[in-house]
C-alpha positions in Angstrom: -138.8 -19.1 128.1 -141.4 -20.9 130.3 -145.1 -20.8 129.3 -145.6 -19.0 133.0 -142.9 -16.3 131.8 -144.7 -16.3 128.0 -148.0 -15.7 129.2 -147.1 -12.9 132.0 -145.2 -10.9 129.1 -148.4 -11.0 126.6 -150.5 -10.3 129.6 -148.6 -6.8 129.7 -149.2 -5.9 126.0 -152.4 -4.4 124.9 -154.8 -6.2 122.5 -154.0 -5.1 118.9 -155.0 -6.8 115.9 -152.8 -8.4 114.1 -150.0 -8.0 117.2 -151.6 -9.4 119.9 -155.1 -11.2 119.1 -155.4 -14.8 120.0 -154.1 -16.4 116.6 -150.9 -14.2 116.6 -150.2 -14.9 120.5 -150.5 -18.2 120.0 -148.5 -17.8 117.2 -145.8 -15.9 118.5 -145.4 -18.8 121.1 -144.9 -21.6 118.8 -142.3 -19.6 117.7 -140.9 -19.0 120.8 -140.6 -23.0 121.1 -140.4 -24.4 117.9 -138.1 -21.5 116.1 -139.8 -21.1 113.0 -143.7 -19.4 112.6 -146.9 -22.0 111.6 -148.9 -18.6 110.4 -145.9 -17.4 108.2 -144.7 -20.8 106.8 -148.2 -21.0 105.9 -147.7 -17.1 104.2 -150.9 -15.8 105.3 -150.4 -13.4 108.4 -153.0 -10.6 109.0 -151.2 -7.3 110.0 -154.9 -5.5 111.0 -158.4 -6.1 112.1 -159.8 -6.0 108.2 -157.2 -8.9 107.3 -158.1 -11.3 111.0 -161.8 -10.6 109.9 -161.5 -11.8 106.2 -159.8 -14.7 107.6 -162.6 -15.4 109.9 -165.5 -14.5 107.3 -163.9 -17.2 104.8 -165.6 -20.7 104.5 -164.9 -22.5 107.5 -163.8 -19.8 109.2 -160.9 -20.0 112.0 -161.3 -23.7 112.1 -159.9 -24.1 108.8 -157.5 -21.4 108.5 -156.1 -22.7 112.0 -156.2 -26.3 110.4 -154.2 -25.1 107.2 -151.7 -23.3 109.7 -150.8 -25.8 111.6 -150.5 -28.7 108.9 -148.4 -26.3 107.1 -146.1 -25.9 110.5 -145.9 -29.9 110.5 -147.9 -29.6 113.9 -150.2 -32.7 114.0 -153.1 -32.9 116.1 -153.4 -34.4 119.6 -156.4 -36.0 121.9 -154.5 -35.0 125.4 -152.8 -31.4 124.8 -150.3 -30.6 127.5 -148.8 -27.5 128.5 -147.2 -26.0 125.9 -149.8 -27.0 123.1 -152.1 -24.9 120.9 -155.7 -25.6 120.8 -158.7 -24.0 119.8 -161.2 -23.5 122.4 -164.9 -22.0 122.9 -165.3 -18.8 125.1 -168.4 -17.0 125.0 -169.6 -19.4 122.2 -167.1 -18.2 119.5 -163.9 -20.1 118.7 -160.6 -18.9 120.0 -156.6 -19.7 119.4 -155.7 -20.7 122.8 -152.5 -21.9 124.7 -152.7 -24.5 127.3 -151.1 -22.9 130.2 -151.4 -25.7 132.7 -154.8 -25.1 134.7 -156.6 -23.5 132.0 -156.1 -22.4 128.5 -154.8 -18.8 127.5 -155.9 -16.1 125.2 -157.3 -13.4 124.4 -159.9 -11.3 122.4 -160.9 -7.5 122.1 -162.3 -7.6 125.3 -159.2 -8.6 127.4 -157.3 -11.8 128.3 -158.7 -15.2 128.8 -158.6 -17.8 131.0 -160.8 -20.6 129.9 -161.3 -24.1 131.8 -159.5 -27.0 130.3 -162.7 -28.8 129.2 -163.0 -25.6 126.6 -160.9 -27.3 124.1 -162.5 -28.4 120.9 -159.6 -29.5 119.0 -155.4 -28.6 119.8 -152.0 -29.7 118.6 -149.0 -30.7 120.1 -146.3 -28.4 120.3 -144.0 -29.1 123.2 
């Protein structure tokens, strides 16, 4: 599956919690491309909007549970993600699971899909 195919299914899907926020997207594509799960190797997935909150309300937040994920997926970090990789961006100054797509970075939050500029990235790792 191409990241042009990936992105046009999620696009599709309404956003859900725990089915179709931006850290289970992003996790359901490294999936798609590495065959194995960062969030579940790691053994904390949220199945609701209570569960993704406590996660976020925890000390540091979505920086460190994203940190924890991804060293726990043997996904190490990179200075020039690519297409294909997993970063986490700012959008409307909160921190979001993103995908590179190519031109921009994907995700998405409560209040639809997002298409952020490539100079959003604050930190990513490589996945492709």
């Amino acid at each position: 599956m191409t990241i042009d195919e990936y992105i046009a299914a999620e696009a599709e899907k309404p956003f859900a919690w725990g089915k179709t926020d931006c850290g289970i997207t992003a996790d359901r594509w490294m999936a798609v491309v590495l065959g194995r799960s960062p969030m579940q190797m790691f053994g904390r997935v949220h199945k609701d909007e209570a569960e993704a909150r406590e996660v976020l309300a925890s000390p540091g937040g979505l920086a460190i549970a994203l940190n924890r994920v991804m060293r726990a997926g043997g996904l190490s970090k990179t200075d020039e993600p690519v297409t294909g990789d997993v970063g986490l961006i700012f959008h409307k100054q909160k921190l979001c699971v993103a995908i590179h797509a190519g031109k921009f970075w994907f995700s998405r939050d409560a209040d639809g899909l997002i298409g952020a500029p490539l100079t959003a990235v604050w930190k990513a790792w490589k996945v492709i």
